[in-house]
C-alpha positions in Angstrom: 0.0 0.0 0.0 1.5 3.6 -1.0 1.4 6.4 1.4 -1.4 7.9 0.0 -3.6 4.9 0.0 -2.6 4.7 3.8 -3.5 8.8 4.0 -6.8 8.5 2.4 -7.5 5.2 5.5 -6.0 7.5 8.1 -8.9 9.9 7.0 -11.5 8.0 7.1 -10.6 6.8 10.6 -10.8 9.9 11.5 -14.0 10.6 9.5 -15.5 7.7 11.8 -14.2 8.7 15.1 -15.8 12.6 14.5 -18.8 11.1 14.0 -18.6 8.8 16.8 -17.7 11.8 18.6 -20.6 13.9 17.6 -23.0 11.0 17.9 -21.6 10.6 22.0 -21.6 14.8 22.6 -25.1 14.2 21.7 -26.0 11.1 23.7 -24.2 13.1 26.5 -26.9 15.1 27.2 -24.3 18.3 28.3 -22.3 16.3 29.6 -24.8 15.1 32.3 -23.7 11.4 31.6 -20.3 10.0 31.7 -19.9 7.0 29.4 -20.9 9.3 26.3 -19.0 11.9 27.6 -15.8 9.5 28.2 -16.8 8.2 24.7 -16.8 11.5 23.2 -13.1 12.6 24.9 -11.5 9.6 23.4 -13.2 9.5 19.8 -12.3 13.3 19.3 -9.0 12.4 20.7 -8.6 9.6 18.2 -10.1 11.7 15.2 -7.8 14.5 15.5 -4.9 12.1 16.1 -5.7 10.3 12.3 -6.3 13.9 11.2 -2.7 14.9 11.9 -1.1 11.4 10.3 -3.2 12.1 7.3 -2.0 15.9 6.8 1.2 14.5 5.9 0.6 13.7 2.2 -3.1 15.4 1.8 -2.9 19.2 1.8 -5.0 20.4 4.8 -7.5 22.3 3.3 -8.7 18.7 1.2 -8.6 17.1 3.8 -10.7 19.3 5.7 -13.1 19.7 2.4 -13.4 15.9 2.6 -13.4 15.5 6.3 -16.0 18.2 6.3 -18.7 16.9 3.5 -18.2 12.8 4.7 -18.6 13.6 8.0 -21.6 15.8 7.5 -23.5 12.9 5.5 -22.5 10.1 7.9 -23.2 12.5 11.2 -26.8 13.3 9.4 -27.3 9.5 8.8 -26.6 8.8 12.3 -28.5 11.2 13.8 -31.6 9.9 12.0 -31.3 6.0 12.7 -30.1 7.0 16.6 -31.7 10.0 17.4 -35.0 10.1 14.8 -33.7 13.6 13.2 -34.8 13.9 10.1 -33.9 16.7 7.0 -35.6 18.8 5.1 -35.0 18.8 1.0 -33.1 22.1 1.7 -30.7 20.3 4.1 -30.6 17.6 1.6 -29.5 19.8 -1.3 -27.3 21.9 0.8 -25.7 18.1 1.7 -25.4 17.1 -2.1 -23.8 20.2 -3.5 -20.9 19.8 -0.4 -20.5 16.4 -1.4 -20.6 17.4 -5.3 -17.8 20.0 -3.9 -15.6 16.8 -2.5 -15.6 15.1 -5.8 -14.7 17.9 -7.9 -11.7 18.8 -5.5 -10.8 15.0 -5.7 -11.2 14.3 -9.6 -10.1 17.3 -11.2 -8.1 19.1 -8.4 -4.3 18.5 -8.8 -3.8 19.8 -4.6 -4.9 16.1 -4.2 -2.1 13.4 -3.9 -3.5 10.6 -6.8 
């Protein structure tokens, strides 16, 4: 596996641990309980820690782009199936043209490592 394969994995581990993170701040309930909370300490912990591994091939501002839309769609999935939030068209648009924003900074950009 090349560095950049490895990059794009450290990413989406930290992808998965912001949302866990999220998903725990939320099932916290302001920090009222303590196994979210605890939860929520070590999966921002973690996602910030894959963050900075992947920074060293993927410039930061794609990585934060892609970071940013991902972690947007799976936090909003989440927060349905968990919590019963659900999203308007607007928010669904809004979603699709930041993801539409990833691609096109990962297909045509040449800031990405291919």
């Amino acid at each position: 596996m090349n560095l950049t394969t490895v990059s794009y994995l450290y990413l989406a581990a930290a992808i998965v641990s912001e949302v866990i993170g999220t998903s725990a701040l939320k099932a916290s309930n302001e920090f009222t309980r303590l196994v979210p909370t605890l939860i929520m300490i070590a999966a921002f912990l973690s996602a910030f820690y894959f963050l900075t591994l992947t920074l060293r091939t993927i410039p930061v501002g794609v990585a934060y782009a892609i970071w940013s839309g991902v972690g947007i769609v799976l936090i909003s999935l989440v927060a349905r199936v968990l919590f019963g939030q659900k999203l308007d068209a607007p928010a669904i648009i809004g979603m699709a043209l930041i993801v539409t924003g990833v691609l096109v900074i990962n297909l045509f950009s040449r800031a990405t490592p291919h």
